[in-house]
Structures are given as C-alpha cells and as structure tokens.
C-alpha positions as CSV (number, residue, x, y, z in Angstrom):
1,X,128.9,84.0,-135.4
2,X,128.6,84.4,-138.8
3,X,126.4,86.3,-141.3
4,X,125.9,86.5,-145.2
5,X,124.4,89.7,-147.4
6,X,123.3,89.0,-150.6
7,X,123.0,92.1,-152.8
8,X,119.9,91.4,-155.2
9,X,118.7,94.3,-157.0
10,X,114.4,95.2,-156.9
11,X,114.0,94.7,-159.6
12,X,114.9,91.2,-161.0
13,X,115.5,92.6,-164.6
14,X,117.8,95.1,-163.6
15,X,121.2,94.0,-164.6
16,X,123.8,93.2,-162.0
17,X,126.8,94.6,-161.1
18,X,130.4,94.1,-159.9
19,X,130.8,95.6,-156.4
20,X,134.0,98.1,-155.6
21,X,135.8,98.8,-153.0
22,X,138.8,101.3,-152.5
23,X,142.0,99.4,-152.6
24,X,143.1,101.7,-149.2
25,X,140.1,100.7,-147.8
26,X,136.9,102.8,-146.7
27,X,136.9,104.1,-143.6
28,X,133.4,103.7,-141.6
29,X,133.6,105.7,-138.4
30,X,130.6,105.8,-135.6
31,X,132.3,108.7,-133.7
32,X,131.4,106.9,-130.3
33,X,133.8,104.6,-131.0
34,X,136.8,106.4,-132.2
35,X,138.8,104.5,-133.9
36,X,137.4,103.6,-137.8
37,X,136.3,100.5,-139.0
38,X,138.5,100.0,-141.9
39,X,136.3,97.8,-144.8
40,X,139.2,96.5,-147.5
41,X,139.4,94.7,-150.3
42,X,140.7,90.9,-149.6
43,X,143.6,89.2,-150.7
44,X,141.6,86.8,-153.3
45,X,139.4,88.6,-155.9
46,X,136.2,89.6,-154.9
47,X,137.1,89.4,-151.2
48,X,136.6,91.6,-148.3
49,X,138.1,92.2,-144.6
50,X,137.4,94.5,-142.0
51,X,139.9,95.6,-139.6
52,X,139.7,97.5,-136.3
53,X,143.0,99.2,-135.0
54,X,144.7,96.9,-137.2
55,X,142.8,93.9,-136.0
56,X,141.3,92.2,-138.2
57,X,137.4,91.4,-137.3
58,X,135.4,90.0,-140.1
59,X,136.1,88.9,-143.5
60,X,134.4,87.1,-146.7
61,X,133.6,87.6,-150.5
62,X,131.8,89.0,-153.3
63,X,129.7,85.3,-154.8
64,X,127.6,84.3,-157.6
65,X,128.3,84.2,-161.3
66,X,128.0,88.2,-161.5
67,X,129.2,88.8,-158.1
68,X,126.0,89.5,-156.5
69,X,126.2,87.5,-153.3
70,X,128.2,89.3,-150.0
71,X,129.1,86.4,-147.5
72,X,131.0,86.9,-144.7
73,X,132.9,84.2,-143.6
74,X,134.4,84.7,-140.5
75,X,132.7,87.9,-138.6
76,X,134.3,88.1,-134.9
77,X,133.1,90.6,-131.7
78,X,135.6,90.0,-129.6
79,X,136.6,93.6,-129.4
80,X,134.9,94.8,-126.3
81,X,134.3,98.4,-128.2
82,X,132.9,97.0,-131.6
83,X,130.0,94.7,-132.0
84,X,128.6,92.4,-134.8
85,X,126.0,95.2,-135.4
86,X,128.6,98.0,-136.0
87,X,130.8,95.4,-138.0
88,X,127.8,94.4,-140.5
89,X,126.7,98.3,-140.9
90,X,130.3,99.2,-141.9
91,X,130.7,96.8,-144.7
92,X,126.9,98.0,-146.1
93,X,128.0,101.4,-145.3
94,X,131.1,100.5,-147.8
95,X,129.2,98.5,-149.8
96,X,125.9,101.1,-150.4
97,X,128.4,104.1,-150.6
98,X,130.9,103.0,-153.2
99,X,127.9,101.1,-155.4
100,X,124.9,103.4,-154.8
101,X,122.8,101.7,-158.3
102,X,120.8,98.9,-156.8
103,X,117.7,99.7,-155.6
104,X,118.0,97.3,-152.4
105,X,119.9,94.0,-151.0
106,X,118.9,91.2,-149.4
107,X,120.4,90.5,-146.4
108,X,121.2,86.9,-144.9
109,X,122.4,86.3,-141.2
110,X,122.6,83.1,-139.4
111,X,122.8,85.1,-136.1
112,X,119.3,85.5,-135.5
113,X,119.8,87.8,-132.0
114,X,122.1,89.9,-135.1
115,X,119.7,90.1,-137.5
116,X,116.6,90.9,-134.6
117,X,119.1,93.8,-133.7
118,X,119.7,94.9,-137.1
119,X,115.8,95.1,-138.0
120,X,115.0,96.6,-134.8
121,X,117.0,99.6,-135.7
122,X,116.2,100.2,-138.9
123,X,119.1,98.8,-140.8
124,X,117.1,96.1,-142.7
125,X,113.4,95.1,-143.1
126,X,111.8,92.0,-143.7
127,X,109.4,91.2,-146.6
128,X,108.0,87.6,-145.9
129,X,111.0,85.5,-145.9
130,X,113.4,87.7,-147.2
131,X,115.5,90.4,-145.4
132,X,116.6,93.2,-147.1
133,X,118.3,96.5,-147.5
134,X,117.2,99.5,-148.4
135,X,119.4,102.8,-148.9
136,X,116.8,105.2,-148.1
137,X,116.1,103.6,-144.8
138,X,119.7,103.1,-143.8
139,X,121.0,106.3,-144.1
140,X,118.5,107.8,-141.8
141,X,120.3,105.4,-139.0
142,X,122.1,108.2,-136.7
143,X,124.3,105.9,-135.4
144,X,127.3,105.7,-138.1
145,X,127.9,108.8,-138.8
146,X,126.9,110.6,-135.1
147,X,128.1,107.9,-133.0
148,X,124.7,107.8,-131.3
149,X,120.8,107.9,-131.9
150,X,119.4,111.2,-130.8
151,X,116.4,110.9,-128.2
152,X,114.2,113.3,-129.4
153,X,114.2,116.7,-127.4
154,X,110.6,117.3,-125.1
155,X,108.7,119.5,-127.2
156,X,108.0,122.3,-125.3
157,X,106.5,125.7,-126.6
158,X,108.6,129.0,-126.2
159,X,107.4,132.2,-127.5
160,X,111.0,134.5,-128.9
161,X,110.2,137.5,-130.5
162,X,106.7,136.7,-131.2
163,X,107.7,133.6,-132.9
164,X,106.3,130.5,-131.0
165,X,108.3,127.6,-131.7
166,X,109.8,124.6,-129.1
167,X,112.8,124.9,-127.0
168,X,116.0,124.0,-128.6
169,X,117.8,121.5,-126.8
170,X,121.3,122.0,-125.5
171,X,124.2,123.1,-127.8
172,X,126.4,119.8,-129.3
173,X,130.0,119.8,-128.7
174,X,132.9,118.2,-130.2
175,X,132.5,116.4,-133.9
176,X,129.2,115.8,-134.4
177,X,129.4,114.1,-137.9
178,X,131.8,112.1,-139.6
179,X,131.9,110.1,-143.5
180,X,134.4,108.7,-145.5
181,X,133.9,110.0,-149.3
182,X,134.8,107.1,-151.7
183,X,135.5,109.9,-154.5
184,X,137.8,112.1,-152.3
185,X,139.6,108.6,-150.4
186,X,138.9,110.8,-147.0
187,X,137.1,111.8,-144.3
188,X,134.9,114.7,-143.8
189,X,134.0,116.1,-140.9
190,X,131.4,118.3,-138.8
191,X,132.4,120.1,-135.4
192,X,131.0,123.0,-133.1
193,X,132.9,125.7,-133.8
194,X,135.7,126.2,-130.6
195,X,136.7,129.5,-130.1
196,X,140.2,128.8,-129.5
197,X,141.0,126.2,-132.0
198,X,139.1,127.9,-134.9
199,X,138.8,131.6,-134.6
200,X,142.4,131.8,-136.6
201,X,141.0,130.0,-139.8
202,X,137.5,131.8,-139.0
203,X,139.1,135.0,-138.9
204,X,140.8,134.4,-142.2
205,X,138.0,133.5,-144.3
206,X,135.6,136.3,-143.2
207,X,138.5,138.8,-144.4
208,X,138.9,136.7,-147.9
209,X,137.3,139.2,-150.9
210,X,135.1,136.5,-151.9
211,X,133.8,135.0,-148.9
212,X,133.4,138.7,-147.2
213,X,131.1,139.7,-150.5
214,X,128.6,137.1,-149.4
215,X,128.8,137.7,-145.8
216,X,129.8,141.3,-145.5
217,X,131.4,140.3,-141.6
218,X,135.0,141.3,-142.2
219,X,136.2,142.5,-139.0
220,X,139.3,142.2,-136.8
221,X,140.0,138.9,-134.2
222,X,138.3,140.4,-131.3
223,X,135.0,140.5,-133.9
224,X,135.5,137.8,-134.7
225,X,135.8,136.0,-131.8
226,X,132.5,137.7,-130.5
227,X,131.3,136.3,-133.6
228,X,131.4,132.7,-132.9
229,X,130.2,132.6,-129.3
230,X,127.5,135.0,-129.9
231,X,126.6,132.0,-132.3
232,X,127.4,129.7,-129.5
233,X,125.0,131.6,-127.1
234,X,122.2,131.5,-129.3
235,X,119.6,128.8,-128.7
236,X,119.0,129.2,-132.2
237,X,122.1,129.1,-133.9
238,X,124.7,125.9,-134.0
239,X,128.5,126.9,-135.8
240,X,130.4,124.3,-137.2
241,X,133.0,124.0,-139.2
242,X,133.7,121.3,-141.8
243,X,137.1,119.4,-142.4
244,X,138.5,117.1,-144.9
245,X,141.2,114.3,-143.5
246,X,141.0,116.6,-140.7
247,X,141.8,120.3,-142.3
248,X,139.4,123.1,-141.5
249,X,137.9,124.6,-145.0
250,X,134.8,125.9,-144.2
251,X,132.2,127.3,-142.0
252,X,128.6,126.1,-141.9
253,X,125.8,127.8,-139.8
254,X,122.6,125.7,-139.2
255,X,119.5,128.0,-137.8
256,X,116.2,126.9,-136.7
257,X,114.2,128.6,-139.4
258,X,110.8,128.9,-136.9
259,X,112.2,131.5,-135.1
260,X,114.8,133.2,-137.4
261,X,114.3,135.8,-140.1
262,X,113.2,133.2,-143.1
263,X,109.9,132.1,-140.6
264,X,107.8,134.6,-141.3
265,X,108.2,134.5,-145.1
266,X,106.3,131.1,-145.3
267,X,104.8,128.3,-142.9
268,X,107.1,127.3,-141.2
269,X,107.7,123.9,-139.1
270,X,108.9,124.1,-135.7
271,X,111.9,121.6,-137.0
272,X,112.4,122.9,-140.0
273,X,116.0,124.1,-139.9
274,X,117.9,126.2,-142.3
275,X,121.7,126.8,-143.3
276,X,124.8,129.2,-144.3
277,X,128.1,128.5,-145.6
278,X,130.9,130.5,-146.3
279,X,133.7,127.8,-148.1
280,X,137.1,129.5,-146.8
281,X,139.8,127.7,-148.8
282,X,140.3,127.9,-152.4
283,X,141.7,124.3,-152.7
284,X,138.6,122.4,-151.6
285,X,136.1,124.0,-154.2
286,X,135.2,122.4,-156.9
287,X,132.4,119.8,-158.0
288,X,134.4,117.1,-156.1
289,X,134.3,118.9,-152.8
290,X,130.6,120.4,-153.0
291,X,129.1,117.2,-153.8
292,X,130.8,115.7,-150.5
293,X,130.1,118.5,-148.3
294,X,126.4,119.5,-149.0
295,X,124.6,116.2,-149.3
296,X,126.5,115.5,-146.1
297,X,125.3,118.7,-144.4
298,X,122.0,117.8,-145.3
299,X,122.1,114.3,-144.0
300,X,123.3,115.7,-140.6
301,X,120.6,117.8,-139.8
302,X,117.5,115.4,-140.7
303,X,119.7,112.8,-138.3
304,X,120.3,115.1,-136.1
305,X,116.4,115.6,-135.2
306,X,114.6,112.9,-136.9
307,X,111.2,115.3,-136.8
308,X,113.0,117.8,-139.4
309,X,111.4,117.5,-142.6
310,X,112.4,120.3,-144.3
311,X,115.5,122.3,-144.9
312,X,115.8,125.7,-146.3
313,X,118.0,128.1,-147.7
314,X,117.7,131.9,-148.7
315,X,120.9,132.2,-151.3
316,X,121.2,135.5,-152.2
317,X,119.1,135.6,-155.9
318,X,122.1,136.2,-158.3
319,X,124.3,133.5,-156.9
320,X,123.6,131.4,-160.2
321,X,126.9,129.1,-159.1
322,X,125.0,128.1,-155.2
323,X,121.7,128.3,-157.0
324,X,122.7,125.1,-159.4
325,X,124.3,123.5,-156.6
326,X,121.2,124.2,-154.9
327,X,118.7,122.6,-157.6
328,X,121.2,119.6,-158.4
329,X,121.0,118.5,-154.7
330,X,117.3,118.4,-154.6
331,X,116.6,121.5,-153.1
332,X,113.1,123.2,-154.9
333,X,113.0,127.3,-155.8
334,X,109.7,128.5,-153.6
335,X,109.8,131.8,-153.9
336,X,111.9,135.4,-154.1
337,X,112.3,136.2,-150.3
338,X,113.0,140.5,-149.9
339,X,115.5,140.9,-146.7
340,X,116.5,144.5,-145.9
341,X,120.0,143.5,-146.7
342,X,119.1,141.4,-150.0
343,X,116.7,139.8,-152.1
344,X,116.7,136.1,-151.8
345,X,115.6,132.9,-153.2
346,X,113.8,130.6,-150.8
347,X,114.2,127.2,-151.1
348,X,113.8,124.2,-149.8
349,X,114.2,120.6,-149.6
350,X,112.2,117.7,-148.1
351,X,113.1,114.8,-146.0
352,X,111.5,112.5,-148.4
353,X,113.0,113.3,-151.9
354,X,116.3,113.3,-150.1
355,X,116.2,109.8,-148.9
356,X,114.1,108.5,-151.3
357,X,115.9,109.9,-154.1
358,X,119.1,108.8,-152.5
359,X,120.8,112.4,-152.7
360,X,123.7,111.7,-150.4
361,X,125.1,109.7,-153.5
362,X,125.3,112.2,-156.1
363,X,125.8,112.3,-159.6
364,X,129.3,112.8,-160.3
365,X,129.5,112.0,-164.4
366,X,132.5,113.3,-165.8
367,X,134.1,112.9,-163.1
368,X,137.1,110.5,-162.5
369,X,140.3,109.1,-160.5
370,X,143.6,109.2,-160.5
371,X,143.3,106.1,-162.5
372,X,141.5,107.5,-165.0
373,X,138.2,105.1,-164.3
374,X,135.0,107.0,-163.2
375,X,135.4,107.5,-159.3
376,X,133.2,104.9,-157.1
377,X,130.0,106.7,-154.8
378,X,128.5,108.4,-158.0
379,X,124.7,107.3,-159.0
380,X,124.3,109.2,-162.2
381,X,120.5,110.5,-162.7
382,X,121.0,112.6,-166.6
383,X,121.2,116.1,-167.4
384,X,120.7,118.0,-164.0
C-alpha cells in the first residue's frame, strides 16, 4: 500500500513554502495506542520516516521545485496495533503542526479503501477530483489526541438546583489528552486528577502565595484531599491536571457552565462548558508554556463533546496578565459578571472562530530556538 500527499496551498497565488520537521522527531500519540508514532526527518534532504517502537513503518519525501509535494514511498501496516489510517494522520498531524501557513493540502492516495477511510472520518474531503486537507476540519478528529471518538452521551434532561440541563455522562479516567508541542520538543498532557498520585503536587500549589490569591483554597492535605474527590463526585465538575514530558505543573478544572454559578448570568447551552486553572510551577510559565497549554485545553473540551460550542471563563476583572491571554486566544469580553466573592469578566469563545481561525497554532513571533531560528508550530496573525 502506498499513498502520496501533496501540500498545495488555496490559494494558487499564495507563495509556497519549505516544510519542517524537528530533527528528534515529532511525536504523534493516539492514547489508545500507547506507544507514539515517531514522524522524522529522513536521511536524504527533504525526506521523511515514521517509526513505531523503533520500527520503522512508512517513509518518503518532501517533492516539487519548492518542496510542495509529500509522497510516501513505502507506507507499511504490518503492526497489528497501528494502521495505514493512524500512520497517514501522524505525518499530517506533523506536517499541519510544525507548518500551520497553508490554508489546505491536497491529498493523494492510491489505496482507495485508505483514502474511503480517511474521508469517512473527517480527515480529508473531496472537491471534484481533488482530495484535500483542511486544518480546521482535522483538528476536530478526536481520535489523535483522545485515543478514541466520543459517542455522544443520550441527552437526557435533569433538573439540579433549578437549573435544567442534560445528564453528564460518566467521569473519564486516566489521560485523556495528549500533543506533542513542536516549540517546546514535548509532550503535554491531560489527566483526571488521582487522589493518591496528585494530592502532594495539588497540595503544594494551593499553599503557593500566588496561586492561593486567585483561589483562596489553602488548606492542609486532609483539605485538600477532600478537595479533589469532592470534584471527582460532582457530575459537574472534571479535575485534571496538565503535564509537560510527563511532570505535573498545573491544575485545570473544566465545569459544565448550565448548571454552575456562570449559568444564570447569560443563556446558557446545555454543552457549553467552562474552565479554571491555577499554574503551580514557576518554571513552566511563560509565553512558551501558555500558548501550549490553553489552545490545547480548549481543543480538549470541544473534542471531548462535539455539541460544545462554546467555552467560557469568568477571570477575576483585574487579572490584566489571564485577560490578554484570554483575548489573544480568541476568547471575546461579554460582559462584567458580579459573584459574591468577586467581580468577573465573562467571556467566551466559540467553536467556530477556534477552528476556523486555527487557534491551536498560535502566534508565537518573537519567539525562537535554541538555534536561534523562529521556533516551528507558530502562524503569526499581527499585533494581538
């Protein structure tokens, strides 16, 4: 079997580019499957291989005279635990990740079983004889980053606290999210909060002066560990706590908005779902780190149910620093929200400007490597 992606931009005028991949290689991980597909540069210029647990399972090259073409010449599923699909998504997953300018590709495969597969999902479209991809509509595949496709939850109405809304479906567990960041050269990660493995790191951050201004929840472990599984308990709630190459450096707490505090304060969706964070280490702050972390968390939850299409936040007003963040990552200012424990800024962000815009690459000018070169995954948009 053998398949060939060429990358041609929407536009025929727009000038083309030379594609980039790390030279350690990206890692694309579907969490079903464990182990990462690793996408490399080749040996030749302008190549490409793909490896799984060291194995090597596809590999080809960047053609035409402005390297615009991606052929694969040799693209094996032998490995019972990978397929051809998963093998073509990880080397656009490299490709769309760490060159995020074109508009679209258009995608060639000689496997025509493949390429039914690959349109049935979502992962390319046809427009008359061409295929093609599209970043807005493969990002919104669950698959690569969740290891699965959600089914959609029945919808059945619940009424809590005189707030009618569906019945949450049962609590995740595990990781639920995992991306390589091209800019970072690492993996960053989502899992439900575990009492026993994270309470230590949990307990430290809600006693840190500058996390415990936000959240006012300093307390000792025994409070702490009532924290998280009162979160746990809670159909509304869902804890989890973010990683980078594997190191715990933040908490994040998602909340159906329908039924939480923020509902009544505008109309809410019964899928619209809303979000905390409290960032516990110093050494992942930073521009770098943020523009990894919330783009990601973002993506997670419209994947996670794909009939969220909204997410809100209520910062608290003054917080100019999250506020920015906030506005640079798409999110729009609604309105001031007054809590009894603070006045807040509502805002929100929609399903469509996030995909469409193609927020999960974000602009990171200024920015650059150890090399001193700009760092790959950045799609610069001017002042912000």
């Amino acid at each position: 079997m053998d398949a060939s992606v060429a990358m041609r931009s929407d536009k025929t005028t727009e000038r083309s580019f030379d594609p980039c991949l790390p030279a350690s290689g990206f890692s694309s991980s579907a969490l079903a499957s464990g182990q990462p597909l690793i996408v490399s540069p080749g040996q030749a210029s302008g190549g490409f291989r793909v490896e799984y647990h060291g194995v090597q399972v596809a590999s080809g090259y960047f053609a035409g005279p402005a390297a615009n073409r991606l052929v694969f010449d040799t693209l094996s599923a032998t490995v019972s635990s990978v397929s051809g699909d998963d093998i073509v998504n990880a080397v656009l997953e490299a490709v769309l990740a760490c060159n995020p300018q074109p508009a679209c590709f258009e995608v060639e495969v000689a496997d025509r079983d493949l390429a039914a597969r690959l349109q049935e999902a979502g992962a390319i479209e046809r427009r008359a004889e061409r295929l093609i991809v599209r970043p807005e509509s493969f990002f919104q595949l669950a698959k690569p980053w969740l290891g699965s496709t959600p089914k959609a939850y029945p919808e059945v109405p619940i009424l809590t606290n005189g707030a009618l809304h569906p019945q949450r479906p049962p609590k995740p567990a595990g990781r639920v999210y995992s991306r390589f960041i091209p800019w970072l050269n690492t993996q960053l990660g989502f899992h439900v909060a575990d009492i026993e493995a994270d309470l230590a790191h949990f307990h430290r951050w809600m006693n840190d002066p500058r996390v415990a201004a936000i959240w006012e929840d300093g307390g000792d472990l025994s409070y702490h560990r009532d924290f998280i599984a009162g979160r746990l308990a809670d159909p509304r709630t869902l804890p989890l706590i973010g990683t980078f190459g594997g190191v715990p450096f933040g908490y994040f707490e998602l909340y159906w908005a329908k039924e939480d505090r923020i509902g009544p304060h505008y109309d809410a969706d019964g899928y619209d779902r809303g979000w905390h964070v409290a960032i516990g280490e110093d050494d992942f702050r930073g521009k770098a780190f943020v523009s990894a972390w919330l783009p990601s968390l973002m993506h997670y939850m419209f994947l996670a149910d794909p009939r969220t299409r909204r997410i809100v936040g209520e910062p608290i007003h003054h917080h100019a620093q999250q506020i920015r963040n906030l506005d640079r990552s798409g999110f729009a200012k609604v309105k001031h929200i007054q809590f009894p424990h603070k006045k807040a800024l509502l805002v929100m962000l929609l399903r469509e400007r996030f995909f469409m815009d193609r927020l999960l690459s974000p602009d990171l000018s200024g920015l650059s490597g150890e090399d001193g070169r700009p760092v790959p995954g950045s799609l610069p948009r001017g002042a912000a």
